[in-house]
VEXDRENKE-147633 format. One record per residue (C-alpha): residue in one letter; x, y, z. Coordinates in steps of 0.02 Angstrom, whole numbers, plus 50000, padded with zeros to 5 digits. Layout:
// VEXDRENKE-147633
+---------+-------+-------+-------+
! residuo !     u !     v !     w !
+---------+-------+-------+-------+
!       a !     X !     Y !     Z !
...
+---------+-------+-------+-------+
END
This chain:
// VEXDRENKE-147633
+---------+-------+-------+-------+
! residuo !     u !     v !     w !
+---------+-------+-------+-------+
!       x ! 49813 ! 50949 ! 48657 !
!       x ! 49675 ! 51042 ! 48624 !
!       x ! 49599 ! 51185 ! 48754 !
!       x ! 49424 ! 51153 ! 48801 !
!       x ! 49324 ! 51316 ! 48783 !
!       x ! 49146 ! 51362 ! 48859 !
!       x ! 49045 ! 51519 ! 48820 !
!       x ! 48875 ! 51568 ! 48792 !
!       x ! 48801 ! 51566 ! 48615 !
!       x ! 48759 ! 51746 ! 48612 !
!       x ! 48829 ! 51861 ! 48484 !
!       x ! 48943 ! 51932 ! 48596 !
!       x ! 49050 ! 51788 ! 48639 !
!       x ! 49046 ! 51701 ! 48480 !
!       x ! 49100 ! 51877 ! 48380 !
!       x ! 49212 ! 51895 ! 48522 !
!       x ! 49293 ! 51694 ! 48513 !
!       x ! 49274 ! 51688 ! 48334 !
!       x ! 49444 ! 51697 ! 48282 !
!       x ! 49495 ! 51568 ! 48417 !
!       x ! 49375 ! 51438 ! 48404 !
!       x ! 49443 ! 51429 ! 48213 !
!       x ! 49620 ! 51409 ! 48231 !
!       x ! 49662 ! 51597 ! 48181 !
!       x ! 49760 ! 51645 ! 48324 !
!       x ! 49942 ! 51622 ! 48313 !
!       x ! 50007 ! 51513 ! 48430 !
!       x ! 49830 ! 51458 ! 48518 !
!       x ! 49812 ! 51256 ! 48526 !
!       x ! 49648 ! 51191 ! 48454 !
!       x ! 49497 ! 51220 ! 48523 !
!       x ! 49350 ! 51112 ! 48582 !
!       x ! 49199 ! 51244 ! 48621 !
!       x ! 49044 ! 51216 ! 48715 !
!       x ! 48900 ! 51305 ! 48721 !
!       x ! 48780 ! 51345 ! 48861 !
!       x ! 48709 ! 51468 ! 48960 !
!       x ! 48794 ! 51567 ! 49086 !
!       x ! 48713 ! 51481 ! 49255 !
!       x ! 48754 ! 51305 ! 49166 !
!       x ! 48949 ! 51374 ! 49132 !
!       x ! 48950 ! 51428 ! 49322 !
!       x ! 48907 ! 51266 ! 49392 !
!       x ! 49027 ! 51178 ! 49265 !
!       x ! 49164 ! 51286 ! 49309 !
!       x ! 49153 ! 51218 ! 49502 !
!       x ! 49181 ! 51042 ! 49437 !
!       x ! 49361 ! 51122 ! 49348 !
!       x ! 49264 ! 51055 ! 49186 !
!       x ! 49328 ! 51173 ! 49056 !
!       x ! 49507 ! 51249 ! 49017 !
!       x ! 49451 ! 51423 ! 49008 !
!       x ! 49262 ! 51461 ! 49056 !
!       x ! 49141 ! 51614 ! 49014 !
!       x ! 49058 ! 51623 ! 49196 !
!       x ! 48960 ! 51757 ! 49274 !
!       x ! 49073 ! 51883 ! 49403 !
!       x ! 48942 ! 51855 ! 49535 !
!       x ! 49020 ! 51672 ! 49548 !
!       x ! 49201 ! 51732 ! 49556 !
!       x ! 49210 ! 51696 ! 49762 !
!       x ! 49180 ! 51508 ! 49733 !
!       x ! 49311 ! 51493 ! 49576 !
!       x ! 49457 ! 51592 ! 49620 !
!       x ! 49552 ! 51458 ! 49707 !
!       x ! 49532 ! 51373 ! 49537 !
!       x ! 49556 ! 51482 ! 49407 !
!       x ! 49625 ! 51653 ! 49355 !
!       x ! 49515 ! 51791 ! 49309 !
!       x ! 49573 ! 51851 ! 49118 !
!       x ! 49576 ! 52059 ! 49115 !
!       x ! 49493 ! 52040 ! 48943 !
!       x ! 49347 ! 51932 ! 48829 !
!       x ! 49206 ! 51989 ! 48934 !
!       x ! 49044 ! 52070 ! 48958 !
!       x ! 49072 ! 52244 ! 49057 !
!       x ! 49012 ! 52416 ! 49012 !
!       x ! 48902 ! 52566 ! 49029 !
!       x ! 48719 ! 52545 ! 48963 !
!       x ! 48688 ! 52363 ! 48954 !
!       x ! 48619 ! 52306 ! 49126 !
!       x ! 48496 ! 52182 ! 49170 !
!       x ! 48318 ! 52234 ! 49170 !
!       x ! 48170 ! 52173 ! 49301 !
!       x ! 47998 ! 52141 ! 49184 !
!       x ! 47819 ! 52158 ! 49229 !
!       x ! 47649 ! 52133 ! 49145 !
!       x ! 47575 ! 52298 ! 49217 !
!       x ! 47626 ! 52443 ! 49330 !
!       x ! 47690 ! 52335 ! 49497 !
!       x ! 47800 ! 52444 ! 49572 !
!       x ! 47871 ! 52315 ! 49731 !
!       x ! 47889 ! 52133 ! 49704 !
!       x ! 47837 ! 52092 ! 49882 !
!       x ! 47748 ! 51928 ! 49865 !
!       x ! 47794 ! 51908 ! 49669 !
!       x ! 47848 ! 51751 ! 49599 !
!       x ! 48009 ! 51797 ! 49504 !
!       x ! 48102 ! 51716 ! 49360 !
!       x ! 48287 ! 51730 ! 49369 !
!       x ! 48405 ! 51659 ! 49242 !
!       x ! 48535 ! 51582 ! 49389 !
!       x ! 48560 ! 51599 ! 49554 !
!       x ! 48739 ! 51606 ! 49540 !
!       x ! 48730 ! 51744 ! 49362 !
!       x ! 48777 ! 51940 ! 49394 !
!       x ! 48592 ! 51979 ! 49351 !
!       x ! 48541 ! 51899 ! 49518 !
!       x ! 48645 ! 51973 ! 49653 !
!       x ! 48616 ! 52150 ! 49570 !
!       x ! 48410 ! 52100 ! 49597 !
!       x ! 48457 ! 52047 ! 49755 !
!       x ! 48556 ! 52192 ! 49791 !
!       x ! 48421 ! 52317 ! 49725 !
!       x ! 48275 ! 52221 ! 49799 !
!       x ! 48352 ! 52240 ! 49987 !
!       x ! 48174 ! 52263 ! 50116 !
!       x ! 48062 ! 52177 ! 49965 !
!       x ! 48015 ! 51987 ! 50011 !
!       x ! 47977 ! 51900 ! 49829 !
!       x ! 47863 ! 51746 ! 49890 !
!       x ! 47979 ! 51644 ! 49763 !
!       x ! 48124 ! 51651 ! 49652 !
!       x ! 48129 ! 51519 ! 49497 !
!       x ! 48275 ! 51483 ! 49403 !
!       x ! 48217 ! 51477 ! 49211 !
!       x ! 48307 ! 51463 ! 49076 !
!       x ! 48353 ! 51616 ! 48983 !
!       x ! 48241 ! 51603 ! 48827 !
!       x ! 48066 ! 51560 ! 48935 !
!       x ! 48070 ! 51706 ! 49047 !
!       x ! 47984 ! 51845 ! 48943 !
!       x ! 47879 ! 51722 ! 48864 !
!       x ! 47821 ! 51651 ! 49061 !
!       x ! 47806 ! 51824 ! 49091 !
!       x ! 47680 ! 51880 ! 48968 !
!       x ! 47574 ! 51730 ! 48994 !
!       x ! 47547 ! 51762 ! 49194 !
!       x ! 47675 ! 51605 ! 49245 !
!       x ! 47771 ! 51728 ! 49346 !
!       x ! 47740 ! 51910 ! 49403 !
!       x ! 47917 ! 51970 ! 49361 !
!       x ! 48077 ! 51896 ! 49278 !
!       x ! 48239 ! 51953 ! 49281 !
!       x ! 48306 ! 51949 ! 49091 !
!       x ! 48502 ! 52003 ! 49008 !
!       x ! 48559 ! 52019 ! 48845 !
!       x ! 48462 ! 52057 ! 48687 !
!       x ! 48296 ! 52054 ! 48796 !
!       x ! 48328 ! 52229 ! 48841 !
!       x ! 48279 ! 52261 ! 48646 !
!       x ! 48143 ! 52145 ! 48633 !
!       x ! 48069 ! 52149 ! 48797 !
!       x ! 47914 ! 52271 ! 48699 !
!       x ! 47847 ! 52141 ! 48573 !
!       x ! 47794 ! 52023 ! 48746 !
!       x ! 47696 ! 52175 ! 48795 !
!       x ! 47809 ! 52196 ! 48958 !
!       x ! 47860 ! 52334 ! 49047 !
!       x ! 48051 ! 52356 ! 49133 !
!       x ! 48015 ! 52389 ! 49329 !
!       x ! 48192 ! 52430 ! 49344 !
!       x ! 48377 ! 52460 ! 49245 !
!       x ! 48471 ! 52357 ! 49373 !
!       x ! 48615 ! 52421 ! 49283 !
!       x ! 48563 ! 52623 ! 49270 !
!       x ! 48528 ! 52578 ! 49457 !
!       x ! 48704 ! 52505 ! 49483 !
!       x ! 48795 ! 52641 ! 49372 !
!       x ! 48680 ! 52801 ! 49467 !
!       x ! 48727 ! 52721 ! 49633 !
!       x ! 48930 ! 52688 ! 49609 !
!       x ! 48968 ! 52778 ! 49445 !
!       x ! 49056 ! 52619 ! 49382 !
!       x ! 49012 ! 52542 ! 49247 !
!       x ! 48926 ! 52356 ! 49270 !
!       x ! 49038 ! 52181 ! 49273 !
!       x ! 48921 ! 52047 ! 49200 !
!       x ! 49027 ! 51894 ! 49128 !
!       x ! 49204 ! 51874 ! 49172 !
!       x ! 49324 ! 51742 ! 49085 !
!       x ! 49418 ! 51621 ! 49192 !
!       x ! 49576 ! 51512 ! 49156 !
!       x ! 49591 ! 51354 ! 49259 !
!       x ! 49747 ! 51346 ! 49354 !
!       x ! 49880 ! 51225 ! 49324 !
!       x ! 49802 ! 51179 ! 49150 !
!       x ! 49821 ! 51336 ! 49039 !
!       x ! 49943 ! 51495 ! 49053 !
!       x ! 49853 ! 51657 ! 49090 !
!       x ! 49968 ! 51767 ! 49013 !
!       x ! 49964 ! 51663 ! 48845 !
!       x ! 49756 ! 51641 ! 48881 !
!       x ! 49754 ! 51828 ! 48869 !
!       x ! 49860 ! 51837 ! 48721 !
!       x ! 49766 ! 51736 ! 48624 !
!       x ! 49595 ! 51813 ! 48673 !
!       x ! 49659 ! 51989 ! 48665 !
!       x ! 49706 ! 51934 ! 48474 !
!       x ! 49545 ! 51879 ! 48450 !
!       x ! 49461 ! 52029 ! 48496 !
!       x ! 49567 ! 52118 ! 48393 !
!       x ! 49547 ! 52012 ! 48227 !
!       x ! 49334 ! 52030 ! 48272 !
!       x ! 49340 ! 52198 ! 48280 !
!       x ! 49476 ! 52238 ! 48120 !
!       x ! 49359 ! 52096 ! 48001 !
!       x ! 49184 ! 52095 ! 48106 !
!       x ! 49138 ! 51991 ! 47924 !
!       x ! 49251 ! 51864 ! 47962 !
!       x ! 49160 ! 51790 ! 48086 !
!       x ! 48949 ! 51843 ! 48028 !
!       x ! 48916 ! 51664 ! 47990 !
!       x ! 48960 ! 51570 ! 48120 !
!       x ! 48883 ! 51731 ! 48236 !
!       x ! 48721 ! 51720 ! 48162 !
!       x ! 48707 ! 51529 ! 48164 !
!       x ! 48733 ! 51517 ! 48361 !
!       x ! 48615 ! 51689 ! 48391 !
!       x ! 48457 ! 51584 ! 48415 !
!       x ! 48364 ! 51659 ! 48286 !
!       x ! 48392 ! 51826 ! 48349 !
!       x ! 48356 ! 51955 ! 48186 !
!       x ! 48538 ! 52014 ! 48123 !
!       x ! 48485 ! 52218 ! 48185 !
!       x ! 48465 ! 52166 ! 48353 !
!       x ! 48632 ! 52047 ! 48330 !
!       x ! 48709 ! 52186 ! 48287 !
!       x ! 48637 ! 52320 ! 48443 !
!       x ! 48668 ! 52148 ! 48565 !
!       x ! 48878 ! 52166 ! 48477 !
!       x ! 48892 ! 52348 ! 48487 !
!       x ! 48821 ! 52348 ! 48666 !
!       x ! 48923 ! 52225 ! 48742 !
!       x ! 49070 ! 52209 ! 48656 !
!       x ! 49179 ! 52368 ! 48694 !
!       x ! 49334 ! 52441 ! 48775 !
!       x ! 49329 ! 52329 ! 48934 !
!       x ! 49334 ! 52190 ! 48824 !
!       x ! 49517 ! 52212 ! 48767 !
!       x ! 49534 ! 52266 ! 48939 !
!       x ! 49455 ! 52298 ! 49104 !
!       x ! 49581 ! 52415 ! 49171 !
!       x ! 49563 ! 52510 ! 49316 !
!       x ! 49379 ! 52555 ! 49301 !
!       x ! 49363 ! 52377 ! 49265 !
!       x ! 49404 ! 52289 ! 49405 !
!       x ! 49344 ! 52410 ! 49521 !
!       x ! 49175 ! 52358 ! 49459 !
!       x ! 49219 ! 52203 ! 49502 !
!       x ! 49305 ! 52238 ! 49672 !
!       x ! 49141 ! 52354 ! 49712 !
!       x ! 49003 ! 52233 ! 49661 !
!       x ! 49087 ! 52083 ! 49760 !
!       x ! 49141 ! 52193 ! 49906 !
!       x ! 48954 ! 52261 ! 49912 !
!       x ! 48897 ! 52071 ! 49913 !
!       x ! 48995 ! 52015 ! 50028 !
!       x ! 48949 ! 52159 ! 50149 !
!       x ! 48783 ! 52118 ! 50125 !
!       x ! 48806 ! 51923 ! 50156 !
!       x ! 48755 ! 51869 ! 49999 !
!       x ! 48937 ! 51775 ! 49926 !
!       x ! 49071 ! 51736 ! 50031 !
!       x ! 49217 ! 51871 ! 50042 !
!       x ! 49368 ! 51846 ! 49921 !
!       x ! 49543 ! 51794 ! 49960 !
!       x ! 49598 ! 51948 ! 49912 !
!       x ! 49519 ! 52119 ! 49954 !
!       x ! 49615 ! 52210 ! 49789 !
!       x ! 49517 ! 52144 ! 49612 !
!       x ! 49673 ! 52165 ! 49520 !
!       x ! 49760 ! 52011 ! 49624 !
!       x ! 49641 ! 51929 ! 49580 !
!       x ! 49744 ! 51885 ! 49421 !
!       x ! 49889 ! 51861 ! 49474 !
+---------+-------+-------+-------+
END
């Protein structure tokens, strides 16, 4: 039977899921992938809709009694946080319609965390791609943007209010958990899920022209130098494995979240139970 797959279409996960997807991993069943962004995967996940799931870790407290949390194939590092955008020189977002790209994504409960004692008059969820582009044309005063924005966020004439993520790595000294993968329990082994992604990783990174076409075709006609900044960014050492830095990033964020009342506290107070 073939193992239903969901990621993103960014350059990461496809460079990342490239040798998968195409039936180069030994031992890996066939794939069926879907595509969508992350807030759509974290709401599909809920429903148990996919085998294993790209998902933001800020919805890890409503998934874990349904999946296992892979130590490996996701977005985690030093450098690569989500930025807050203005038009001007606003330095408090009191009042300020905000465009987020999920309530449910890791970009949002670090704004949330970072914007404790500011009162936004609303938050809009927006998809991904309109944000800098409502931005710049006055729709909302701020928006909360990931990924290759954090290159491109000059040619919209914007300016970045905040590094949530220099924020989050100044304030903990770990680095920042953004997109964790998942393995639904009961329908796939996590032990052979992390095999086969591991070996994925491993053949993108020993033949990263193996997998250029299909990369560039899902990178929403992002320009191949920034493809290549948005790969070398987010693809790194805590995607072959979190390790211990790894999930206490995890364990910190969720911990400092649930403190603060914004997700619900985890079954388990140690990150690396959580995949057991």
């Amino acid at each position: 039977m073939a193992l239903s797959l969901a990621i993103s279409p960014c350059p990461n996960d496809t460079f990342v899921f490239d040798a998968l997807v195409h039936g180069r991993v030994p031992g890996a069943p066939p794939v069926e992938v879907t595509y969508a962004d992350v807030d759509v995967t974290n709401t599909a996940a809920e429903r148990g809709a996919f085998d294993l799931v790209k998902v933001s870790y800020a919805a890890l407290p409503w998934l874990l009694d349904d999946y296992h949390l892979l130590p490996c194939g996701g977005a985690l590092g030093r450098g690569c946080g989500p930025l807050v955008l203005t038009r001007g020189d606003r330095t408090d977002l009191s009042g300020a319609t905000v465009a987020v790209p999920g309530e449910r994504t890791t970009a949002y409960l670090l704004f949330r965390l970072w914007a404790a004692g500011q009162t936004p008059s609303h938050i809009e969820v927006v998809p991904f791609h309109e944000i800098m582009p409502g931005v710049a044309a006055g729709r909302y005063d701020a928006g909360l943007v990931i990924h290759e924005a954090r290159f491109t966020y000059p040619r919209h004439g914007l300016t970045a209010l905040v590094d949530l993520g220099e924020w989050w790595e100044g304030d903990t000294g770990l680095p920042i958990p953004l997109g964790a993968i998942l393995a639904r329990r009961g329908a796939v082994d996590p032990a052979e899920a992390t095999a086969w992604v591991r070996e994925s990783v491993r053949q993108a990174w020993a033949d990263p022209a193996a997998s250029r076409e299909y990369v560039l075709a899902h990178a929403q006609e992002m320009e191949p130098d920034v493809v290549d900044r948005h790969i070398g960014l987010y693809v790194n050492e805590f995607t072959a494995d979190l390790g211990e830095a790894g999930f206490a990033a995890v364990e910190a964020l969720l911990g400092r979240a649930a403190d603060a009342g914004l997700v619900p506290q985890t079954s388990s107070s140690r990150a690396t139970a959580w995949t057991s």
